[in-house]
FINUFI-809654 format. One record per residue (C-alpha): y, z, x; residue number from 1; residue in three letters. Coordinates in steps of 0.1 Angstrom, whole numbers, plus 5000, padded with zeros to 4 digits. Layout:
REM residues N
[[Y,Z,X],NUM,ALA]
...
This chain:
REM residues 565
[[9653,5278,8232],1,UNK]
[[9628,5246,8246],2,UNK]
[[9608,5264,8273],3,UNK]
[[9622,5236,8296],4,UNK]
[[9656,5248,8291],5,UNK]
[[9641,5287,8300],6,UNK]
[[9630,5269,8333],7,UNK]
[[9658,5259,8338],8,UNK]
[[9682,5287,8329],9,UNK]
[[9657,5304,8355],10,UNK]
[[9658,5281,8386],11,UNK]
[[9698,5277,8383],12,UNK]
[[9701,5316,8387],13,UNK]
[[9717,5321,8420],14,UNK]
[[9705,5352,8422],15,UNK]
[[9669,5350,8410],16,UNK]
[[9639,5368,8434],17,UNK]
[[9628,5351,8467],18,UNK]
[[9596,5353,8462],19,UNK]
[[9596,5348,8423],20,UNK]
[[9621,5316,8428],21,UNK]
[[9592,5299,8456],22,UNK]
[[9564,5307,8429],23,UNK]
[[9584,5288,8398],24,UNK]
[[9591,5258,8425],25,UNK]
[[9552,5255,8434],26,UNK]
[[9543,5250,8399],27,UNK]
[[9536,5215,8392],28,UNK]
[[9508,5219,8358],29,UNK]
[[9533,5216,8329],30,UNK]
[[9511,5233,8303],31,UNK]
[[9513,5266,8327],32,UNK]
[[9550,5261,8327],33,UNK]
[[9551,5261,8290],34,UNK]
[[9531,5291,8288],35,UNK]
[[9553,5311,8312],36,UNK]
[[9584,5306,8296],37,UNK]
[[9574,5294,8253],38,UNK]
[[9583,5328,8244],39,UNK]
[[9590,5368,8254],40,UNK]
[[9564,5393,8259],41,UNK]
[[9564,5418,8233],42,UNK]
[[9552,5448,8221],43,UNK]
[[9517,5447,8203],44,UNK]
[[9496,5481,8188],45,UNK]
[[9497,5492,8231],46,UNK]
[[9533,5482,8242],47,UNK]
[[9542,5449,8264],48,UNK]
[[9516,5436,8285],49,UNK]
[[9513,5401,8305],50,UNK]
[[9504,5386,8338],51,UNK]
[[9527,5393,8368],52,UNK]
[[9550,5370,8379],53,UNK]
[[9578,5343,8372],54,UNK]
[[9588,5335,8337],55,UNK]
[[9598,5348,8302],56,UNK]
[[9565,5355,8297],57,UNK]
[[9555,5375,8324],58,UNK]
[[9559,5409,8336],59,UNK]
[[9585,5409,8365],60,UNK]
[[9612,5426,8373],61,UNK]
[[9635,5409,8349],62,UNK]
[[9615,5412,8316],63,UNK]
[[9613,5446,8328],64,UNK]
[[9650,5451,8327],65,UNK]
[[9653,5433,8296],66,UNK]
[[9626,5462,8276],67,UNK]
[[9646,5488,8294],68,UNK]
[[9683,5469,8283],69,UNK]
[[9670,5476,8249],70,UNK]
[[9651,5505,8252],71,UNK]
[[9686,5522,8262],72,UNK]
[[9708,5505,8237],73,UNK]
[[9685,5520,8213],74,UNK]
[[9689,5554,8227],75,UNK]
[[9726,5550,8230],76,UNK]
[[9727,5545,8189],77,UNK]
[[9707,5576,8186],78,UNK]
[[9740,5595,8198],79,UNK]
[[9752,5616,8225],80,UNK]
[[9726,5644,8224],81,UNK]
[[9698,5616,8231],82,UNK]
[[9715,5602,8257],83,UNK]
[[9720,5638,8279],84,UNK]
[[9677,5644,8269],85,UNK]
[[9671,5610,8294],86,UNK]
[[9641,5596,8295],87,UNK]
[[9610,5605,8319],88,UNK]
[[9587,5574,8338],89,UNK]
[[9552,5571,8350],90,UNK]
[[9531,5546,8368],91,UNK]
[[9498,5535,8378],92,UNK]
[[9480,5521,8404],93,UNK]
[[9488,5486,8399],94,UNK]
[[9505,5458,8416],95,UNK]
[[9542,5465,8416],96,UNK]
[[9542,5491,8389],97,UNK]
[[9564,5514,8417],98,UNK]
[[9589,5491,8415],99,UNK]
[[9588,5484,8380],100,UNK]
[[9592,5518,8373],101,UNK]
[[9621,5518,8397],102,UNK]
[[9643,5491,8381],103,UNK]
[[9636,5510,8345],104,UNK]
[[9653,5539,8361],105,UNK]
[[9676,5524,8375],106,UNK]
[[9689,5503,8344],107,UNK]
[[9686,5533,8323],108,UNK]
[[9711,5548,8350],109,UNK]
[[9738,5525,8349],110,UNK]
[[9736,5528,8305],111,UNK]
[[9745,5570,8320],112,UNK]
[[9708,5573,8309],113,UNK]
[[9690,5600,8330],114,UNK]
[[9657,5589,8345],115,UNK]
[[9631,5615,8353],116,UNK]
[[9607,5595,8379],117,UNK]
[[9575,5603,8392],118,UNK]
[[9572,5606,8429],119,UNK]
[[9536,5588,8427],120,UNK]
[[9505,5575,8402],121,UNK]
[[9500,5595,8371],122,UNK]
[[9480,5592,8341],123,UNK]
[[9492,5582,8307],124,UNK]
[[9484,5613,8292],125,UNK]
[[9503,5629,8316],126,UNK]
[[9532,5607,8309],127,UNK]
[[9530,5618,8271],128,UNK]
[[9531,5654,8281],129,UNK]
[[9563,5653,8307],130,UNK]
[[9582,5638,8273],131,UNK]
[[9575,5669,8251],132,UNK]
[[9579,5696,8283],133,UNK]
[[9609,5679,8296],134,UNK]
[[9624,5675,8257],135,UNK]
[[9626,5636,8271],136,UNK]
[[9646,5609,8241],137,UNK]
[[9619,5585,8254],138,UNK]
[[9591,5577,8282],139,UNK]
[[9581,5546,8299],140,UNK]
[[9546,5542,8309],141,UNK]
[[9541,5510,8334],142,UNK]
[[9505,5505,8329],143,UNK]
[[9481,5476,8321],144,UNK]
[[9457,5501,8310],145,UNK]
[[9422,5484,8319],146,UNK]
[[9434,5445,8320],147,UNK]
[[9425,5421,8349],148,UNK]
[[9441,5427,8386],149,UNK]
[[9466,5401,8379],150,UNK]
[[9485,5423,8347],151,UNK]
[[9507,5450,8341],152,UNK]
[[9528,5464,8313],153,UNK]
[[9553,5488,8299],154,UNK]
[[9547,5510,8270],155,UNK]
[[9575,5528,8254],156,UNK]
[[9572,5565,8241],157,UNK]
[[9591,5587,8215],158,UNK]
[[9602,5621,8219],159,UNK]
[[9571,5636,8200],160,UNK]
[[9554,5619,8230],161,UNK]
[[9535,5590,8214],162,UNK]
[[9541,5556,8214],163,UNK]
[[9567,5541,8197],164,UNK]
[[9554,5537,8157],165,UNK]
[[9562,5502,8143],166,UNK]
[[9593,5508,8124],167,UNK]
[[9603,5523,8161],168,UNK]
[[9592,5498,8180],169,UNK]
[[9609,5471,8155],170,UNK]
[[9643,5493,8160],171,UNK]
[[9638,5485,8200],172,UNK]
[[9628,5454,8197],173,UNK]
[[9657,5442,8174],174,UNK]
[[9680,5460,8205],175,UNK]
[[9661,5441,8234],176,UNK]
[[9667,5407,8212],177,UNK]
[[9698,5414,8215],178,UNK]
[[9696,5413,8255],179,UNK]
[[9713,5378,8262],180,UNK]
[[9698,5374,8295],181,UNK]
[[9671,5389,8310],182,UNK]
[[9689,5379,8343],183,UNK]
[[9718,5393,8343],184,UNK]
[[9708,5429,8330],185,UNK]
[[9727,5452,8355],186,UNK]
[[9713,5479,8378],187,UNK]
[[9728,5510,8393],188,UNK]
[[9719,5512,8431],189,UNK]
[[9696,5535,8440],190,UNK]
[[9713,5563,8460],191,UNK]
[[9744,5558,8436],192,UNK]
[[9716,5566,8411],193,UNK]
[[9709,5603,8430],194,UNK]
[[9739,5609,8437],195,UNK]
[[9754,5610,8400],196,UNK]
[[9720,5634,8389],197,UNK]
[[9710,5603,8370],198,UNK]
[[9674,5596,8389],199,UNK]
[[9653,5627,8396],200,UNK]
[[9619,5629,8410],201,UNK]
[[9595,5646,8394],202,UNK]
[[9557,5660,8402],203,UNK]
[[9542,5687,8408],204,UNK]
[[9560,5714,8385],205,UNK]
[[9547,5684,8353],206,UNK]
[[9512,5688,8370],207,UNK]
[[9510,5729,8368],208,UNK]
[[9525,5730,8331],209,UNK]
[[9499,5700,8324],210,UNK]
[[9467,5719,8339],211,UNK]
[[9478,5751,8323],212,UNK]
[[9473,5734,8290],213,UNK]
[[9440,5716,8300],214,UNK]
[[9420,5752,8306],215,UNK]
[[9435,5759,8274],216,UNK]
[[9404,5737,8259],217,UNK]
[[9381,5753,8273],218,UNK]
[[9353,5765,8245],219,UNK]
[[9332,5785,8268],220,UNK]
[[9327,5803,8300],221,UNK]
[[9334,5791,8333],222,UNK]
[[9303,5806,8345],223,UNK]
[[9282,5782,8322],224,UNK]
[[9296,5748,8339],225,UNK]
[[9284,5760,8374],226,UNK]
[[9243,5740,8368],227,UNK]
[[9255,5702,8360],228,UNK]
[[9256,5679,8384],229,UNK]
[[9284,5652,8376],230,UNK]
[[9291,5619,8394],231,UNK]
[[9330,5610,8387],232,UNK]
[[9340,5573,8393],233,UNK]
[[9385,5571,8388],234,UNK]
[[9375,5529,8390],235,UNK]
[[9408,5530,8419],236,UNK]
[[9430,5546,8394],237,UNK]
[[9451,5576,8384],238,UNK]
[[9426,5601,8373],239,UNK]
[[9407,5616,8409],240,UNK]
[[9433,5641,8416],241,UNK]
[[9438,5651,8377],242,UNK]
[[9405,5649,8367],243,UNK]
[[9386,5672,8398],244,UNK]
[[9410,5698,8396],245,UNK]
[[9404,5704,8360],246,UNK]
[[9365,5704,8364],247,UNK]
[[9369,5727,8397],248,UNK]
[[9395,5751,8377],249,UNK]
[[9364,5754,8349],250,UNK]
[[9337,5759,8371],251,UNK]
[[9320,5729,8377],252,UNK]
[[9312,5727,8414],253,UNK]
[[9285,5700,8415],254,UNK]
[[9314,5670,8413],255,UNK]
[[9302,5642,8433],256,UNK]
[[9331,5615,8433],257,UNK]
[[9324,5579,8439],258,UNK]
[[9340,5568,8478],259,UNK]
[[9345,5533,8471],260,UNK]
[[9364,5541,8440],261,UNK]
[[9382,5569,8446],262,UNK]
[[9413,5560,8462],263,UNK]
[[9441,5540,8442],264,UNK]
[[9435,5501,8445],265,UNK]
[[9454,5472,8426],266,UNK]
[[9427,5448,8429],267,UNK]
[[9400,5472,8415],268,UNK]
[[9377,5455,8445],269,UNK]
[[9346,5472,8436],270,UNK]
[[9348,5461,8400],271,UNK]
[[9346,5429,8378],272,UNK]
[[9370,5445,8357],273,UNK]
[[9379,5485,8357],274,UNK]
[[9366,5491,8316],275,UNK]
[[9344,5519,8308],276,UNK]
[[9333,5499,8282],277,UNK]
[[9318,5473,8309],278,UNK]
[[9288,5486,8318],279,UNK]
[[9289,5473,8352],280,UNK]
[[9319,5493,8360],281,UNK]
[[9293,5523,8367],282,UNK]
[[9265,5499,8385],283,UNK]
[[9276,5525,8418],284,UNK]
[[9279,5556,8405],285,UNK]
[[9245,5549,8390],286,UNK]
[[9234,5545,8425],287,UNK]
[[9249,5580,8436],288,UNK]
[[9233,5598,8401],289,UNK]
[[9196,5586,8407],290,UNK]
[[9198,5595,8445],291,UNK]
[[9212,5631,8440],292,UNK]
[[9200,5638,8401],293,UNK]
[[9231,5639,8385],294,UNK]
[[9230,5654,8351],295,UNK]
[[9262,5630,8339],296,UNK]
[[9286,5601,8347],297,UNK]
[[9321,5600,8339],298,UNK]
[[9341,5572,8346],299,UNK]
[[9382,5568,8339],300,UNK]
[[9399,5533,8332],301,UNK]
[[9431,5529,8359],302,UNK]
[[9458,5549,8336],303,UNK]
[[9429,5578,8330],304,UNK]
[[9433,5575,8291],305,UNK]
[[9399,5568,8281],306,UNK]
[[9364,5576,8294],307,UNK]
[[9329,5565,8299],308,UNK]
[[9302,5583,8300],309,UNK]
[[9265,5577,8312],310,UNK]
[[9238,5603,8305],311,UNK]
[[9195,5599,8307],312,UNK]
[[9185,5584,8274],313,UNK]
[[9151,5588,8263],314,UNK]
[[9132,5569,8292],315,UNK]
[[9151,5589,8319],316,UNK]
[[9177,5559,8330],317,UNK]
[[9208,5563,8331],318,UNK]
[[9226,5547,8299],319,UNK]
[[9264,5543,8288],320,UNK]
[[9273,5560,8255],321,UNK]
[[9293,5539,8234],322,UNK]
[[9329,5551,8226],323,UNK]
[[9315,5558,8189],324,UNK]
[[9284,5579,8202],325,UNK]
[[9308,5597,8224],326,UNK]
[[9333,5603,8196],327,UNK]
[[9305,5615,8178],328,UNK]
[[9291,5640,8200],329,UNK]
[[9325,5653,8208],330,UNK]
[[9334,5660,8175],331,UNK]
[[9301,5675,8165],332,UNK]
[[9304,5700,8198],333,UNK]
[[9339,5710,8189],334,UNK]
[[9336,5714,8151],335,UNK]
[[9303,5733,8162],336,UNK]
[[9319,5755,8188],337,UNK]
[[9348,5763,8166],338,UNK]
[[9327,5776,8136],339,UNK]
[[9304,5797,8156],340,UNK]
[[9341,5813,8171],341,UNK]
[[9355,5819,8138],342,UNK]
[[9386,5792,8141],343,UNK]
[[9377,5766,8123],344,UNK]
[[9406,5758,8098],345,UNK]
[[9400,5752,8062],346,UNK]
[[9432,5728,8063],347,UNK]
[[9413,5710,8095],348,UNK]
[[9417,5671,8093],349,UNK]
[[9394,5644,8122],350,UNK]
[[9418,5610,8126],351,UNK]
[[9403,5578,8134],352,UNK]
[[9409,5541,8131],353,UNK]
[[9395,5521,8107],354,UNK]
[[9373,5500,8131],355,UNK]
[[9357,5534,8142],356,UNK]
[[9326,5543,8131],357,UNK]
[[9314,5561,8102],358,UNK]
[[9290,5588,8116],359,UNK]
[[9324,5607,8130],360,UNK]
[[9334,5608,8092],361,UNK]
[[9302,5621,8079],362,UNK]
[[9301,5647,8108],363,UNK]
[[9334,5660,8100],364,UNK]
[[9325,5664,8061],365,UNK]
[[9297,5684,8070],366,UNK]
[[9317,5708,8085],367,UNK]
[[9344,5703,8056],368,UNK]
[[9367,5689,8075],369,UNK]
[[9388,5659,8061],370,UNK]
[[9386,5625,8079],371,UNK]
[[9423,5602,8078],372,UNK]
[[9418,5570,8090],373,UNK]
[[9445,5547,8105],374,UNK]
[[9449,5514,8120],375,UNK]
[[9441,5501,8157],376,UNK]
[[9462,5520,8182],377,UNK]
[[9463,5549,8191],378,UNK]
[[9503,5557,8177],379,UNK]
[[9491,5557,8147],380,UNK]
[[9468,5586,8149],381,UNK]
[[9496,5604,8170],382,UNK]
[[9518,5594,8137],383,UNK]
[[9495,5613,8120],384,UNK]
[[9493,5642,8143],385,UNK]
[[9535,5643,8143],386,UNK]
[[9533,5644,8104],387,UNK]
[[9506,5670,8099],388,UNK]
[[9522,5693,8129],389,UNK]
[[9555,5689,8110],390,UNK]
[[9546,5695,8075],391,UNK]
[[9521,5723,8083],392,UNK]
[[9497,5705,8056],393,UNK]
[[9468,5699,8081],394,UNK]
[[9456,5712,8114],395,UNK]
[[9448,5679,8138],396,UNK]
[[9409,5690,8155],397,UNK]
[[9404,5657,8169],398,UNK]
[[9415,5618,8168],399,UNK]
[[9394,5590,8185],400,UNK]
[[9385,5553,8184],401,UNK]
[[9358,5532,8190],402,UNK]
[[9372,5518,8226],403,UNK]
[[9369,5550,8244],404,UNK]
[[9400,5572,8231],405,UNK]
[[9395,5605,8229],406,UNK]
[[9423,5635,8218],407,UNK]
[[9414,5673,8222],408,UNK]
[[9446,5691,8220],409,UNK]
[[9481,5678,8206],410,UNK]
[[9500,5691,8232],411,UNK]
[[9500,5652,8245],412,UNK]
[[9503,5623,8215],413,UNK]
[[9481,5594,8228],414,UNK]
[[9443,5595,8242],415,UNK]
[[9432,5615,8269],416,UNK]
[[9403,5610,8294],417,UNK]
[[9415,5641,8312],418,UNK]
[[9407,5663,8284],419,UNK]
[[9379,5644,8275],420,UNK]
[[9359,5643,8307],421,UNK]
[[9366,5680,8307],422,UNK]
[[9352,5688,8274],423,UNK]
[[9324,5659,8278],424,UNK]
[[9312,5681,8309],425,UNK]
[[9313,5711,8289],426,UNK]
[[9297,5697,8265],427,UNK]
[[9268,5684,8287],428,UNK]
[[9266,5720,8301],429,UNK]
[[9259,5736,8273],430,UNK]
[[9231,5711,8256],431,UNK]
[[9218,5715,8291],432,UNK]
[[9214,5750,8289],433,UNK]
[[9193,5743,8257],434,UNK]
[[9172,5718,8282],435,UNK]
[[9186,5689,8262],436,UNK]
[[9200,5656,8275],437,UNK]
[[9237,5640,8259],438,UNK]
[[9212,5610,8246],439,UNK]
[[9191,5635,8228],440,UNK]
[[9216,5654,8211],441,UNK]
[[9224,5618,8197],442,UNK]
[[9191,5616,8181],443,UNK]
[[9199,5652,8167],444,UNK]
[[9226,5633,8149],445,UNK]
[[9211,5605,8140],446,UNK]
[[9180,5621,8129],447,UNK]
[[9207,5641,8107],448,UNK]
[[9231,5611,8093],449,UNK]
[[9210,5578,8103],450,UNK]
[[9211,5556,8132],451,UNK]
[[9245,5544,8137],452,UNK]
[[9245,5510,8159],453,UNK]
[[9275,5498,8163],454,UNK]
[[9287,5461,8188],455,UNK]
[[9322,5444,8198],456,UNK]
[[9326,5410,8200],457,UNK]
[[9355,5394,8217],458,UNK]
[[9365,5359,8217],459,UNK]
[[9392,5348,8248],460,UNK]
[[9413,5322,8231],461,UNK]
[[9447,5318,8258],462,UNK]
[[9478,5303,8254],463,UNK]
[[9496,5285,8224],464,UNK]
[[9464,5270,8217],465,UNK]
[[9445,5299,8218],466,UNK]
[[9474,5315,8191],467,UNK]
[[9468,5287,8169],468,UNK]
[[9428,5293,8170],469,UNK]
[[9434,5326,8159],470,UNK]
[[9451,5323,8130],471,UNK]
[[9429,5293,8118],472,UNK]
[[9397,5317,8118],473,UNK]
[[9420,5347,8101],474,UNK]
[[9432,5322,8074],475,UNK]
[[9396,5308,8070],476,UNK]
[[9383,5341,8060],477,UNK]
[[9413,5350,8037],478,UNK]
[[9412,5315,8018],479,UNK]
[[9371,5315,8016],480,UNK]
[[9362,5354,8016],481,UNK]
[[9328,5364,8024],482,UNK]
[[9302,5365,7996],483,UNK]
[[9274,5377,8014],484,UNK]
[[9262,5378,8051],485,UNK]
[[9230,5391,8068],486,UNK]
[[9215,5389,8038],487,UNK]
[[9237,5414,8023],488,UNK]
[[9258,5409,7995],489,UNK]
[[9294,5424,8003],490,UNK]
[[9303,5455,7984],491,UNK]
[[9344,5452,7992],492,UNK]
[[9369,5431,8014],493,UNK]
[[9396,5449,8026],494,UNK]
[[9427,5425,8040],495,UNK]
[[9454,5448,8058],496,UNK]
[[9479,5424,8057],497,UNK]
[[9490,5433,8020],498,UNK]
[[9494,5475,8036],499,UNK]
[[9468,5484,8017],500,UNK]
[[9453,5523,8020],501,UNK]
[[9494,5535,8026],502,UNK]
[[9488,5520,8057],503,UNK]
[[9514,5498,8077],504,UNK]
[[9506,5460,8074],505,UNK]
[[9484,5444,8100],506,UNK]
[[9462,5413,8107],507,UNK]
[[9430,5430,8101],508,UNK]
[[9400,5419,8076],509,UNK]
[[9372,5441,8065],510,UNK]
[[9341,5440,8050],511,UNK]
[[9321,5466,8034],512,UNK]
[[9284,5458,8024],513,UNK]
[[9260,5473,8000],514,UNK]
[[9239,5489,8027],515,UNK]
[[9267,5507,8048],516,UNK]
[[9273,5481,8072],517,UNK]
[[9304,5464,8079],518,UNK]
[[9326,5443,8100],519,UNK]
[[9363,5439,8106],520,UNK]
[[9381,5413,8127],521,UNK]
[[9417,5411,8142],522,UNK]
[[9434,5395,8169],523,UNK]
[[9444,5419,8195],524,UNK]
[[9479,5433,8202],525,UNK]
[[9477,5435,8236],526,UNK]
[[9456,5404,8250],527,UNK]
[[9445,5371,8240],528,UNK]
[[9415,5376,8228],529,UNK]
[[9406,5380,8189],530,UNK]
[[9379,5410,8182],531,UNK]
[[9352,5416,8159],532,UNK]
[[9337,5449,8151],533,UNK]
[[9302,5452,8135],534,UNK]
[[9286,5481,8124],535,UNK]
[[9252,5490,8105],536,UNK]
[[9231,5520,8100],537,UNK]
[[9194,5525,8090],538,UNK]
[[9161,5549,8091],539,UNK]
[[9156,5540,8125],540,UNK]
[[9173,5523,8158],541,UNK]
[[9150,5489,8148],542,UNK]
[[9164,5485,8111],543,UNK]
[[9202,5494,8122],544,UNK]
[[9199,5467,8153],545,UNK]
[[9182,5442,8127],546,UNK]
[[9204,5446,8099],547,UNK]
[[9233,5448,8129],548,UNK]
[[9221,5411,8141],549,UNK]
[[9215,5394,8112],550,UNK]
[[9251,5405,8100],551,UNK]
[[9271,5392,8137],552,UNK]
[[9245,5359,8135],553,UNK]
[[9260,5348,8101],554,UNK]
[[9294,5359,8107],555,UNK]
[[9298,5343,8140],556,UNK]
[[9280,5313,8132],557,UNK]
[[9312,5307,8104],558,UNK]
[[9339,5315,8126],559,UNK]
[[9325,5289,8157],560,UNK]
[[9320,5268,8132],561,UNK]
[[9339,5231,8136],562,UNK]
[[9359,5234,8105],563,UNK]
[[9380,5257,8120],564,UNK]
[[9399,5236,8142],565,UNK]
């Protein structure tokens, strides 16, 4: 269908929202018109994510029936016993994601669908728990994860707990095409919805059996946390309540949260943007950790399923890890703690993705545990997990990527900053106790396995346009590969799209050079922006960041290049 003729479809609805009908009337830039309604949002490697507000392409209230129209058809197919397991919802702290989560239960109820709802916020971890405790068909997650002020999404989650895999996702995608009008998709009302035991409220018994689990972690004694003084920033979002009561349950009672940031906020006013990976998101907890000598900083992004972490580095500031030199660390103190206990399995097996770094690989050989690699997202390390818990062939110790994703125990399927700011203050407990800083057991690694430097690049490309720029540079590289670059001759190029590795298919390059560094690139699932990862390692920090520069100079200099129109 010509976007006009979604405009219009749109604007003749008798029915359509107030306040979403006055928005689509005030439009007058025809290109924005185009973009709101040229297509559907879909799911990418995180779910369905847009901009709030009128149009096809926009997350309202109406493409939010329409994912939930399918999401229940495909649980209807699945058979009577899926349909009586219902399906449990979560929210965060962002604009209209109460509602949203609302109208999901509520379509889910008129398909005879139970909806388990959350009274209030929760994390996303949290979410993936209730759907293995409850025995859930399904979760829905509404939750732009760390996206502008102006988003919000909907992830879909399996019964193992983990987002939807890609033959999965296809199988509700294929069912929400089948959705003739986003429109029209009927609700039950509200109290009808109560009434008929189809749209519970749930909390605080999720929250106990959740807890319960966290202290499970734990890899030493309480009495050891009681020294470091941690400044906790939940940047406005889900994790304050989840994350201090885990720390105070494990003994750390120096917990200094940020004010500003601590209470729930949809415009994360205190923030450029609410990413741990954005350095400036800690610019005020800094503040708080120099004035009261904080050992560490913990920061969680608005769903609370990754972490930041700032710690002294060599010169005594405060510095952000990078979500590699995290994963590394972690990994290291877990393998570590588990040996000197006695439990470390011989079948043991570390999942990352393939745009992770290598230093978690060569940690976890050290230790003789096997590294699995998988693409970006992270259901497809939970795909892993479900397979190895299943077949009994490997025990899962510990799953991460590079953008701040972090998995302890499998008792949820998707990333966890709960468990991971819980086990990164343990961690800084116990090097502390040896008088050493987060930043200096780095070096110990480094000094062991070679500097590791490793730098994102993201290009913002939005719209059709933007599309079109994206798969001009991805075709570039696939028709002219990469002989050389940095002044390194390339060893291997990877192209994911052919499913290479027993791996799905996916848009993703990668080079491998003859001095251990490489680079990938792939457009992103879940905004418009197409990313490239670089990665070197050397002697020392200087020859890593050198040979880490020279490679990102040559490479970007080819894709801004004119030719690529």
């Amino acid at each position: 269908m010509d976007y006009r003729q979604a405009v219009d479809r749109w604007l003749k609805f008798q029915d359509l929202d107030r306040d979403l009908r006055r928005e689509l009337e005030e439009i007058t830039d025809e290109k924005e018109l185009e973009d709101r309604f040229y297509t559907s949002l879909t799911f990418g490697t995180a779910g369905m994510r847009g901009i709030i507000g009128a149009g096809t392409n926009r997350m309202n209230r109406y493409t939010v029936r329409k994912a939930t129209q399918g999401l229940a058809r495909f649980i209807l197919n699945q058979g009577e016993e899926a349909k009586k397991k219902g399906v449990v919802i979560a929210y965060d702290c962002r604009h209209q994601s109460p509602e949203f989560a609302r109208e999901a239960g509520l379509v889910l109820a008129q398909n005879g669908i139970k909806a388990y709802v959350f009274a209030e916020l929760r994390p996303t971890p949290e979410l993936s728990f209730a759907v293995r405790h409850l025995g859930t068909a399904a979760g829905i997650m509404i939750t732009a994860s760390h996206n502008p002020p102006e988003y919000n999404g909907y992830k879909v989650y399996g019964s193992d707990g983990a987002q939807i895999a890609t033959d999965l996702a296809n199988a509700v995608l294929e069912e929400i095409g089948r959705v003739p009008d986003e429109l029209t998709v009927p609700i039950m009302p509200l109290e009808e919805a109560r009434a008929a035991g189809l749209f519970e409220v749930i909390g605080e018994e999720i929250d106990d059996a959740y807890q319960e689990r966290l202290r499970s972690l734990a890899m030493q004694p309480v009495q050891n946390n009681r020294d470091l003084k941690i400044v906790y920033t939940p940047l406005h979002g889900t994790g304050n309540k989840p994350v201090r009561r885990i720390l105070r349950d494990l003994g750390f009672g120096q917990v200094q949260v940020v004010e500003q940031q601590e209470k729930p906020d949809p415009d994360f006013s205190t923030v450029r943007s609410p990413n741990p990976e954005e350095h400036e998101a800690f610019a005020q907890a800094i503040e708080i950790a120099e004035r009261t000598g904080a050992d560490i900083i913990m920061g969680t992004d608005p769903d609370a399923d990754r972490v930041g972490v700032v710690a002294r580095d060599e010169t005594g500031e405060f510095s952000v890890l990078t979500g590699n030199q995290l994963g590394a660390l972690l990994l290291d103190y877990l393998l570590a703690r588990r040996k000197e206990r006695g439990n470390l399995p011989e079948n043991g097996v570390m999942i990352k993705t393939i745009v992770t770094s290598e230093l978690g690989a060569k940690i976890a050989a050290r230790y003789g545990v096997e590294t699995i690699n998988t693409l970006t997202g992270f259901k497809f390390i939970a795909d892993r997990i479900k397979q190895y818990a299943e077949s009994g062939e490997k025990t899962f110790l510990f799953g991460y990527e590079e953008s701040y994703g972090y998995l302890i125990g499998d008792f949820c399927r998707d990333k966890d900053a709960v468990q991971a700011c819980m086990v990164a203050a343990e961690m800084a407990a116990y090097y502390k106790r040896q008088g050493l800083t987060l930043y200096q057991a780095l070096r110990r690694l480094f000094d062991r396995y070679g500097t590791h430097q490793e730098e994102l690049v993201s290009l913002t490309l939005k719209g059709v346009d933007g599309i079109k720029r994206m798969r001009a540079i991805m075709e570039r590289l696939r028709r002219f590969p990469l002989r050389e670059a940095g002044g390194i001759t390339v060893r291997e190029q990877k192209d994911y799209s052919r499913g290479i590795e027993g791996l799905p298919k996916a848009d993703v390059l990668k080079y491998l050079f003859e001095d251990g560094s490489w680079f990938a690139i792939r457009p992103s699932g879940t905004e418009p922006k197409i990313k490239f990862y670089f990665a070197s390692v050397g002697e020392n920090g200087e020859e890593a960041r050198t040979r880490l520069e020279n490679l990102k100079r040559d490479v970007m200099k080819i894709v801004q290049s004119e030719e690529i129109a």
